[in-house]
C-alpha positions as CSV (number, residue, x, y, z in Angstrom):
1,X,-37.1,19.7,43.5
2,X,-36.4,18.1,40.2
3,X,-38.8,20.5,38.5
4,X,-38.0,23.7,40.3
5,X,-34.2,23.2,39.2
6,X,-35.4,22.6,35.6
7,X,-37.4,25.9,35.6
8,X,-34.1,27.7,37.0
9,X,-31.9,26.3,34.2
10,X,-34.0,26.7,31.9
11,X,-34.9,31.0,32.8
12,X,-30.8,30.7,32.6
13,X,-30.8,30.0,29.5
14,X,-33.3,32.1,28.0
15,X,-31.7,35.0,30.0
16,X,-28.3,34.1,28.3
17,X,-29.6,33.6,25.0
18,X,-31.7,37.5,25.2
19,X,-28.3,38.7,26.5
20,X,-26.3,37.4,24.1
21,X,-29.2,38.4,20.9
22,X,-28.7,41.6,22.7
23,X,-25.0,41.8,21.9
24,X,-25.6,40.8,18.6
25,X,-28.4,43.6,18.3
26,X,-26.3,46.3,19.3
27,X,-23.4,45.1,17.1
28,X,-25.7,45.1,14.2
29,X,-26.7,49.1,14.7
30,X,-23.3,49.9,15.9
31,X,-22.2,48.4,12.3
32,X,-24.8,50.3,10.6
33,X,-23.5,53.4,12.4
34,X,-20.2,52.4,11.1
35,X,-21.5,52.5,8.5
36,X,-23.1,55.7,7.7
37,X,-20.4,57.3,8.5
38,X,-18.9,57.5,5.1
39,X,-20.4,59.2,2.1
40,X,-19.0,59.0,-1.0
41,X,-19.0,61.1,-4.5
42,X,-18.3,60.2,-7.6
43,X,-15.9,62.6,-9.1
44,X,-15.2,61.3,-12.5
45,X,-13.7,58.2,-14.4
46,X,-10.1,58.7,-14.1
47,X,-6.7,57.3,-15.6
48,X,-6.4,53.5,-14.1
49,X,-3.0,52.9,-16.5
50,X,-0.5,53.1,-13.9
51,X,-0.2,54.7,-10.5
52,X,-0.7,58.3,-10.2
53,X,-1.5,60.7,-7.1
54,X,-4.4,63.1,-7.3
55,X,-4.9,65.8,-5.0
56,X,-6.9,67.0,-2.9
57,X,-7.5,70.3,-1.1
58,X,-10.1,72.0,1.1
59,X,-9.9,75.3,2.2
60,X,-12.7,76.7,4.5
61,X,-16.2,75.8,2.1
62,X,-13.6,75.7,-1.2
63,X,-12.7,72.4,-2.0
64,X,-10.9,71.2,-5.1
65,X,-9.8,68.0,-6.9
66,X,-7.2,67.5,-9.5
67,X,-6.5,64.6,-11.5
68,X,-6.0,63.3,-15.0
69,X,-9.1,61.8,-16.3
70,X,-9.9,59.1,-18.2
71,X,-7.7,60.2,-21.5
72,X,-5.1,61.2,-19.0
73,X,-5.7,65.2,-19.3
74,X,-4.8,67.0,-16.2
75,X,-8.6,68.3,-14.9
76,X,-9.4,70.3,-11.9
77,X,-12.7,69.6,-9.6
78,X,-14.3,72.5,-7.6
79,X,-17.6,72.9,-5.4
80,X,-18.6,75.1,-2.4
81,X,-19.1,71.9,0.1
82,X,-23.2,72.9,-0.2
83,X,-22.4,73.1,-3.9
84,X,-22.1,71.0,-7.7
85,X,-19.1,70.2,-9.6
86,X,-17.3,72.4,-11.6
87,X,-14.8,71.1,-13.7
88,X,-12.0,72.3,-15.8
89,X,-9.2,70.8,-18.4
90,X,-5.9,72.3,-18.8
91,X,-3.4,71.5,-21.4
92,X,-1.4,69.3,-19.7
93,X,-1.2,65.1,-20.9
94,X,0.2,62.2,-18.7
95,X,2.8,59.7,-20.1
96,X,3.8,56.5,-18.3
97,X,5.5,58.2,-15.8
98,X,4.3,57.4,-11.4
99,X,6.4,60.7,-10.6
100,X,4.2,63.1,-12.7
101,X,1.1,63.9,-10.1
102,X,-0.7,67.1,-9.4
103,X,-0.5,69.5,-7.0
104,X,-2.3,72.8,-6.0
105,X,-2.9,75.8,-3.2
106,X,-5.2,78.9,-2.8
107,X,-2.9,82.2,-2.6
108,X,-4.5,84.7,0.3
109,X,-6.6,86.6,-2.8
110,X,-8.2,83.0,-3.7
111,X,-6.5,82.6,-6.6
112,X,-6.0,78.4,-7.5
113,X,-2.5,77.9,-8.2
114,X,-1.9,74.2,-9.9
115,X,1.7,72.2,-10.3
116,X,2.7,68.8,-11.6
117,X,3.0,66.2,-15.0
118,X,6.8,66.8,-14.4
119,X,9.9,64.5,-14.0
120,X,13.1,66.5,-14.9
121,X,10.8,68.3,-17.1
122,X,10.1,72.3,-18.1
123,X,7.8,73.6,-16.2
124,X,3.6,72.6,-15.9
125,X,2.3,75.7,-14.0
126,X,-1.4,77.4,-14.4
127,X,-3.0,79.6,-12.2
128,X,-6.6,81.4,-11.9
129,X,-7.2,84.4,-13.1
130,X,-10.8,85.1,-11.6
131,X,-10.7,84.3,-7.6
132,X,-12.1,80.3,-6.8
133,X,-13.1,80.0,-11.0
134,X,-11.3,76.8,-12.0
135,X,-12.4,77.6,-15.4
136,X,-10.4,80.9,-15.8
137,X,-6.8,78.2,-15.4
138,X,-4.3,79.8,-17.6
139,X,-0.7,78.3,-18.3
140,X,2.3,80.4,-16.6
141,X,5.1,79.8,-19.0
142,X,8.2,81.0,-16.2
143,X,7.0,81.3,-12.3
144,X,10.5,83.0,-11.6
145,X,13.9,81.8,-13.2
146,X,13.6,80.4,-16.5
147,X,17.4,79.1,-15.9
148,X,15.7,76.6,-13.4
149,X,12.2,75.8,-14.8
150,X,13.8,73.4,-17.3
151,X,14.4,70.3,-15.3
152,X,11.5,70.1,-12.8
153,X,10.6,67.3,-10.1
154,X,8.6,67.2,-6.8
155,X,6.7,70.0,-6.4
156,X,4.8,71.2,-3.6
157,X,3.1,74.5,-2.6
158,X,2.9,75.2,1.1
159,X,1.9,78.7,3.1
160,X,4.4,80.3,5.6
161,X,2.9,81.7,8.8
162,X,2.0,85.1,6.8
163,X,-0.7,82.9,4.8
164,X,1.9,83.7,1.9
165,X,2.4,80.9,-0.8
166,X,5.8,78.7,-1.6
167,X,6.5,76.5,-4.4
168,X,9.5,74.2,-4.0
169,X,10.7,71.7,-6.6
170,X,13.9,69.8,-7.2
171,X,16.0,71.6,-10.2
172,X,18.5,68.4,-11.7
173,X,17.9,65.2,-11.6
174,X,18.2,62.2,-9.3
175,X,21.7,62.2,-7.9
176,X,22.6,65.8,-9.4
177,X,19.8,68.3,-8.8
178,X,19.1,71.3,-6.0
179,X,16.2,72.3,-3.6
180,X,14.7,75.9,-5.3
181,X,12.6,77.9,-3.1
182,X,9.9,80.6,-4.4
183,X,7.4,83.2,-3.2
184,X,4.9,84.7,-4.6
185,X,3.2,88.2,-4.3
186,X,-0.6,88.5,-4.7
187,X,-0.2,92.0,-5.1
188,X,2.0,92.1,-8.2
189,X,1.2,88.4,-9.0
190,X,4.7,87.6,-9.6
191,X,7.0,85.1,-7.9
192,X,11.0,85.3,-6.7
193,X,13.4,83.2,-5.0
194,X,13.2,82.7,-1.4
195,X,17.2,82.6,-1.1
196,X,19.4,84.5,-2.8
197,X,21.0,80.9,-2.7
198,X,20.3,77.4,-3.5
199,X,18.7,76.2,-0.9
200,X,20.6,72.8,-0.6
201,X,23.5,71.8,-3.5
202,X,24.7,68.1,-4.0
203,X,27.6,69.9,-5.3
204,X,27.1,67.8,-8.5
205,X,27.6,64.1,-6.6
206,X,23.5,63.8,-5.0
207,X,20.7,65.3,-4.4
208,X,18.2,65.4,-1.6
209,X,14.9,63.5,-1.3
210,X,12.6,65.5,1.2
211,X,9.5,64.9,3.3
212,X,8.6,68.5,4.7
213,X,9.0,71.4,5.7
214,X,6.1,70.3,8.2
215,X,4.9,73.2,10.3
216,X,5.4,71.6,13.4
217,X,3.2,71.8,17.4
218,X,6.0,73.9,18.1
219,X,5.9,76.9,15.9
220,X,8.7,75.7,14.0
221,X,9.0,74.4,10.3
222,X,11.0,70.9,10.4
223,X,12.3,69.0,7.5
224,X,13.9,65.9,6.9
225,X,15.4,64.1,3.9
226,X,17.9,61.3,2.7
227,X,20.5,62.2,-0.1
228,X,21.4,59.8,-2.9
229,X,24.4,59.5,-5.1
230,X,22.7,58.2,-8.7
231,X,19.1,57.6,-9.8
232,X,19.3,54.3,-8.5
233,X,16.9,53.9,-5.0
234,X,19.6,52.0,-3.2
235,X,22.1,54.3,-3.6
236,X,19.7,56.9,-0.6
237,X,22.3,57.6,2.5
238,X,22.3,59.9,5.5
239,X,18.8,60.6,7.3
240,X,19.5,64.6,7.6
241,X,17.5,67.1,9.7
242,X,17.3,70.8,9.7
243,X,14.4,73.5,11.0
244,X,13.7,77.1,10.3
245,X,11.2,79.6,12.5
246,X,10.3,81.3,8.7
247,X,11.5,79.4,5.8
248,X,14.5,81.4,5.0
249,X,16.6,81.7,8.0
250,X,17.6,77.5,9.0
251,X,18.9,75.7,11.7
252,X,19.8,72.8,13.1
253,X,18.5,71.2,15.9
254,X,20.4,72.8,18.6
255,X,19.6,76.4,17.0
256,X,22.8,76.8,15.3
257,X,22.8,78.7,11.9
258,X,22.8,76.7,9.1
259,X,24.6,78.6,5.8
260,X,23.2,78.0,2.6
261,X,22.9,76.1,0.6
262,X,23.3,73.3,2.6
263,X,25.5,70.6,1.8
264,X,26.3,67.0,3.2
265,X,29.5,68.5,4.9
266,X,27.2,71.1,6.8
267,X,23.8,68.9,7.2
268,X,22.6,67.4,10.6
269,X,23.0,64.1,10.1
270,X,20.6,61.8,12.0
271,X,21.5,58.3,11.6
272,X,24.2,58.1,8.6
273,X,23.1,55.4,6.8
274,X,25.2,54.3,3.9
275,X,24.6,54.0,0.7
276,X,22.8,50.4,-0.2
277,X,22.3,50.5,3.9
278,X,18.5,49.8,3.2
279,X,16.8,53.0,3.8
280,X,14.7,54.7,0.7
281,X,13.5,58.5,-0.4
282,X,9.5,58.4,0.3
283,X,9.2,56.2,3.6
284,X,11.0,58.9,6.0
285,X,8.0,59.8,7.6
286,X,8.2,63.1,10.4
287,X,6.1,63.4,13.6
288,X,6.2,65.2,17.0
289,X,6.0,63.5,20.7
290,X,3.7,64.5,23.6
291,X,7.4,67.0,24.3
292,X,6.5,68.4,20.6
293,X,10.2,67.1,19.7
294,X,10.2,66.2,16.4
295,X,10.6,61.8,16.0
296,X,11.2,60.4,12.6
297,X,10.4,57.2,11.2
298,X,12.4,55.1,8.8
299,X,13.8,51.5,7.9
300,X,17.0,50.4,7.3
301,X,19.2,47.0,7.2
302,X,20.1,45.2,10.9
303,X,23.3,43.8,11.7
304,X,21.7,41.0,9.9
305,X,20.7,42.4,7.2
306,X,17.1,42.2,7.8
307,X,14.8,45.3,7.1
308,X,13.8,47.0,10.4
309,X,11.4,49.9,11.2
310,X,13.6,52.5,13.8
311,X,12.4,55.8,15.4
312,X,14.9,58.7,15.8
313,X,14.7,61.7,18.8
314,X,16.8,64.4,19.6
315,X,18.2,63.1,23.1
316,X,19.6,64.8,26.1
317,X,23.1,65.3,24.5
318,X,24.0,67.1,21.2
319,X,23.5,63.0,19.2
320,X,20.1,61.8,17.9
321,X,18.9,58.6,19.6
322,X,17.7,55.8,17.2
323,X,15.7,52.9,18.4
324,X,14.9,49.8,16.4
325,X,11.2,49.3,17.3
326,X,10.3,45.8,14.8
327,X,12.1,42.6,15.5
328,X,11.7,41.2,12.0
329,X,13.7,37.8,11.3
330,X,14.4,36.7,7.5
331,X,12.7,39.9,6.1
332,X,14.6,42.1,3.9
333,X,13.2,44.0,1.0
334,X,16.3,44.8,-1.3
335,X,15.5,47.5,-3.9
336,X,16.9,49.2,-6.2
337,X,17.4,50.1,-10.1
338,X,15.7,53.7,-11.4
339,X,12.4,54.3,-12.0
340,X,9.0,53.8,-10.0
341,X,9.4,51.0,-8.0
342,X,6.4,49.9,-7.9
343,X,4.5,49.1,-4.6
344,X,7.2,49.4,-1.9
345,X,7.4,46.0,0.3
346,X,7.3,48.2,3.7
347,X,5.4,51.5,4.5
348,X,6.3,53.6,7.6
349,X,3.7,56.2,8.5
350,X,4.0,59.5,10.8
351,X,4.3,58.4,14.7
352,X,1.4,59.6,16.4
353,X,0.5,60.6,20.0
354,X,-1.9,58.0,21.8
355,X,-2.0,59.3,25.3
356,X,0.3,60.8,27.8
357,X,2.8,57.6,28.0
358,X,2.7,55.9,24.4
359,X,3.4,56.5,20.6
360,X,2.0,55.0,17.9
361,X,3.9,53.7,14.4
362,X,1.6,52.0,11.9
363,X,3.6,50.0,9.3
364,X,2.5,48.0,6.8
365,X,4.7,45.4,5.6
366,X,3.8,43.7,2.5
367,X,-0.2,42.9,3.0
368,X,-0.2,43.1,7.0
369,X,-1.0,46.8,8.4
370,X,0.5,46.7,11.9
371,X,1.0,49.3,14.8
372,X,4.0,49.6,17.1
373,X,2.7,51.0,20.3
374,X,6.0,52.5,21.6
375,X,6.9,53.6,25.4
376,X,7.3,57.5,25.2
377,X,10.2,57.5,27.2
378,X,12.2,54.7,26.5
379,X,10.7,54.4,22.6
380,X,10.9,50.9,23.8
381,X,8.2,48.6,21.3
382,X,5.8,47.6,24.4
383,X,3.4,45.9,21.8
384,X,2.5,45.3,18.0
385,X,-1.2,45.4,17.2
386,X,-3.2,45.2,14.2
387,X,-4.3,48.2,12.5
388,X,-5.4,50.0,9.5
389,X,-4.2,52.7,7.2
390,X,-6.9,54.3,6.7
391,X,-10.5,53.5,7.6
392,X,-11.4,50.2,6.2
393,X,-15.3,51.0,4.7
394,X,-13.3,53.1,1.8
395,X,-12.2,50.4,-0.1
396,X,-15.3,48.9,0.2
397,X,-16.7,51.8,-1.4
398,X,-14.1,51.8,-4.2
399,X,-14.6,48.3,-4.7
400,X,-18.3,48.8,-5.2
401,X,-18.3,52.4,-7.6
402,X,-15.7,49.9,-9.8
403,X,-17.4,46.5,-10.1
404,X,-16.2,46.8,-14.4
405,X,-12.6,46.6,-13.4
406,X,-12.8,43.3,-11.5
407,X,-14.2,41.6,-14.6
408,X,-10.8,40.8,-16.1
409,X,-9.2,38.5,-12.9
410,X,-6.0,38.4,-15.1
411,X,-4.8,42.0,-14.6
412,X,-3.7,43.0,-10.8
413,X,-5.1,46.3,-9.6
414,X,-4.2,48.3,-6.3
415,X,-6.3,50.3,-3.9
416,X,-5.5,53.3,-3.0
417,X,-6.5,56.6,-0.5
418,X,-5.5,59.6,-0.8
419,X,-6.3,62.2,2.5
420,X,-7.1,65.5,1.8
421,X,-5.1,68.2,2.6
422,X,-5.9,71.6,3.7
423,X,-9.0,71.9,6.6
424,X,-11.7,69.3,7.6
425,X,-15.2,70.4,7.2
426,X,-16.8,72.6,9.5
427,X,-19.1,69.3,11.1
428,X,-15.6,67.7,11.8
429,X,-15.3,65.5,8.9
430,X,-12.4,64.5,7.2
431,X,-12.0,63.6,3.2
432,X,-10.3,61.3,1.0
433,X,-9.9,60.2,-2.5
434,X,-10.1,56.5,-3.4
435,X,-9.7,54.9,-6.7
436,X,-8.4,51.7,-8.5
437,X,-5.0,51.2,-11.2
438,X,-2.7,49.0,-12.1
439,X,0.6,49.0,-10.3
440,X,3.3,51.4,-11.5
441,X,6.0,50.0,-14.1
442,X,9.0,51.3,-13.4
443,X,7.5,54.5,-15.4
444,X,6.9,52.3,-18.8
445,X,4.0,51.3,-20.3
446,X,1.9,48.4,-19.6
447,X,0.9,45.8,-22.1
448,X,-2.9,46.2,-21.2
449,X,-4.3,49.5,-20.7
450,X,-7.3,49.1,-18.4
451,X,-10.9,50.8,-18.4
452,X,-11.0,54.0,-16.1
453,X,-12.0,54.1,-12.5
454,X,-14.6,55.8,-10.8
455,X,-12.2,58.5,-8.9
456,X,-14.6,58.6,-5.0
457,X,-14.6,61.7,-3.0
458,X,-15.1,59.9,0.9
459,X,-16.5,62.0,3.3
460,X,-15.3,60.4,7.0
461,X,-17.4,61.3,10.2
462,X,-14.2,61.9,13.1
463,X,-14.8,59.5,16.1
C-alpha cells in the first residue's frame, strides 16, 4: 500500500511538473511570436538636441517620413512599401524651438505637400512638382495671403470628403492670434481661403488651441479646443466644441448655425474652466462612444485642487455632462510660464470603444501608464488597470538601434513614438516612428548637445 501510494505521488508530480514546463513552453514561443511582430528600419540619424515631432504618412503603397536630421535640416523619406529610400533636403534649419515640427499630405494628383519649422514665423512651405518625387521639393514663398503668412504656428493639412487638401495654421501669437483656413486646387495648383472670414477671432484678448477637426464615425467633422488669454499655459480656459458636415458651414452640437468667426461670446462651451483652473492646450484629447457621440478627455483642478482626469458627453438635455473618472489624492501638476514645457506630468489619450458596455481612457501620469475602463452609460470609472501607450517591444528596439547615446548616464533622454498617420498597410500592419532626445527646454538651448539618434521606422503586426 505504502509503495503503490508512492508511485501515485510521485506520476503526480511528474504530470505537474510536464504541465507546468508546458506553460512555460508555450510562453516562450508565444513571446517569440510577440516578438516577431515588429520589424524595424533605420531611417537616418536624426536631431537628438531637444524634442521635436517627425511625421509620418502612408498613403496606399506611398509612404513618407520627414524629419530634421542629424544637422537639424528638414529632410523628407520616401519608398513604395516593396521599395528603398529616397531621401531629399530642403532648405529649411531647426533652432531650439519644440513647436517647430514637420508636417505633410498627398494632394488627389500625388503631389507631396510639406509644412513646419514655424513658431509665429513667415511661412515654411514646399511642395512637389513631379507626382510622389520627393526630390523635385520646391519652396512656395505665399500659399494664399501673404497678409497672414508672416506669423505662422500649428499647422496641419487634412482632406475634406472630396479627397481635396486643407492647410490650417494659427495666424498671431499665443493669446492674440486666429484660426486661417485654406484650399487648394490641383487643377490650377493654387490655394484660397476657405471662409471669406476668420475662422475663429480672440478679438485681440486669446486665441484658440485646437485638437481636430477629426472626421468623426458619424460623417461629421468635430473639433474641440481651449482658449488662452497670454502665452502663459496656465492662463488655457473654456473647453469649447463645434462641428461642421464640410468644413465651411459649422455648428454646434444641437445643429444650430454657428457665424463666423467664432468667438468666446458665440462658442459651445463644454465645461468652462477658468483660467489657472488646471486644464492645458495639447492634452484635450476627442473620441466617439459605441452611440458615435463625440466624448472628450481632459484634466482640470478638483474642489481640492488636485489634478483629475474628466470625460465630457453631450447628455439628454441641451448641457454637456462631465464626469470625473480618476480619484487622485495629493496630486496636482501646476504649470505654467511660456515656452515648451517640457514633458507634461499627466497625458490623456483619445477614449476608445472596448465592447458594447465599456470605454476605455489610458492616462499616463508621471511614469505609470494606466487605463480607466469606464461604464458606457453612467461614464462611471468601474476599474483602473495597467496599460501601455503604445506597444512595449518599440522602445526596446529604440533602445537597442541607440546603444551610443546611453554611454553618457549624466544627460537624461526621453523615448518617444510617434503613430503614423494616413492608411495601414495592406497585410494590416500598423507604423510608427521611435527615436531618443533630450527633453525640451522651454525652447532654449541645452548646455550639451547630444550625438544623433537612430530615427526607427516600426512595422506593428494588428492583433
Amino acid at each position: 500500500m505504502h509503495l503503490r501510494r508512492t508511485n501515485h505521488k510521485a506520476k503526480y508530480i511528474f504530470l505537474c511538473s510536464l504541465a507546468f514546463l508546458s506553460i512555460l513552453v508555450s510562453f516562450a514561443s508565444q513571446s517569440r511570436q510577440h516578438e516577431q511582430t515588429v520589424t524595424s528600419i533605420a531611417i537616418d540619424r536624426v536631431w537628438s538636441g531637444h524634442r521635436i515631432k517627425p511625421y509620418l504618412l502612408t498613403r496606399g503603397q506611398q509612404q513618407f517620413v520627414a524629419y530634421y536630421d542629424a544637422n537639424r535640416q528638414m529632410t523628407i523619406a520616401h519608398r513604395h512599401l516593396t521599395g528603398k529610400w529616397r531621401y531629399y533636403k530642403v532648405d529649411s534649419w531647426l533652432g531650439w524651438d519644440s513647436h517647430n515640427y514637420v508636417t505633410m499630405e498627398l494632394d488627389s494628383d500625388g503631389h507631396l505637400h510639406v509644412m513646419g519649422n514655424m513658431h509665429a514665423d513667415p511661412i515654411e512651405y514646399f511642395r512637389t512638382s513631379e507626382p510622389l518625387n520627393v526630390r523635385s521639393l520646391k519652396r512656395i514663398d505665399v500659399m494664399a495671403d501673404e497678409a497672414l503668412e508672416q506669423r505662422m504656428t500649428y499647422p496641419i493639412f487634412l482632406l475634406n470628403k472630396n479627397n481635396e487638401l486643407i492647410a490650417k495654421y494659427r495666424d498671431g501669437g499665443s493669446g492674440n492670434g486666429n484660426e486661417i483656413y485654406n484650399i487648394y486646387d490641383t487643377k490650377s495648383k493654387t490655394w484660397s481661403r476657405l471662409h471669406a472670414n476668420k475662422f475663429l477671432d480672440g478679438e485681440g484678448k486669446m486665441s484658440g488651441y485646437f485638437e481636430g477637426p477629426t472626421l468623426g464615425p458619424d460623417g461629421m467633422f468635430h473639433l474641440i479646443w481651449v482658449w488662452r488669454n497670454t502665452p502663459n499655459a496656465a492662463t488655457n480656459h473654456s473647453l469649447s466644441y463645434a462641428k461642421s458636415p464640410d468644413l465651411v458651414n459649422w455648428q454646434d452640437s444641437n445643429g444650430q448655425k454657428l457665424a463666423l468667426p467664432i468667438t468666446l461670446k458665440m462658442t459651445e462651451v463644454v465645461d468652462p474652466v477658468p483660467p489657472f483652473g488646471g486644464m492645458i492646450n495639447g492634452n484635450v484629447k476627442l473620441g466617439f462612444d459605441q452611440q458615435k457621440k463625440p466624448i472628450i478627455v481632459y484634466h482640470k483642478y478638483d474642489d481640492n485642487g488636485d489634478t483629475q482626469i474628466y470625460i465630457a458627453r453631450k447628455g439628454s438635455s441641451d448641457d454637456w455632462e462631465s464626469k470625473k473618472i480618476s480619484s487622485w489624492k495629493g496630486f496636482r501638476w501646476d504649470f505654467g510660464g511660456h515656452g515648451s514645457l517640457g514633458r507634461f506630468m499627466v497625458k490623456p489619450y483619445a477614449l476608445q470603444v472596448i465592447d458594447e458596455q465599456t470605454l476605455g481612457v489610458t492616462v499616463r501620469r508621471e511614469d505609470d501608464v494606466m487605463r480607466f475602463i469606464v461604464d458606457a452609460n453612467s461614464l462611471e470609472t468601474v476599474k483602473v488597470e495597467k496599460a501601455d501607450i503604445f506597444p512595449p517591444m518599440i522602445e526596446k528596439q529604440t533602445l537597442a538601434a541607440n546603444k551610443h547615446l546611453a554611454k553618457d548616464k549624466t544627460i537624461k533622454l526621453e523615448h518617444h513614438v510617434f503613430e503614423g498617420q494616413g492608411d495601414s498597410s495592406s497585410n494590416g500592419k500598423k507604423y510608427y516612428l521611435s527615436w531618443q532626445s533630450q527633453p525640451g527646454n522651454r525652447d532654449k538651448a541645452h548646455s550639451v548637445i547630444t550625438e544623433p539618434s537612430v530615427l526607427l521606422l516600426n512595422e506593428i503586426a494588428q492583433p
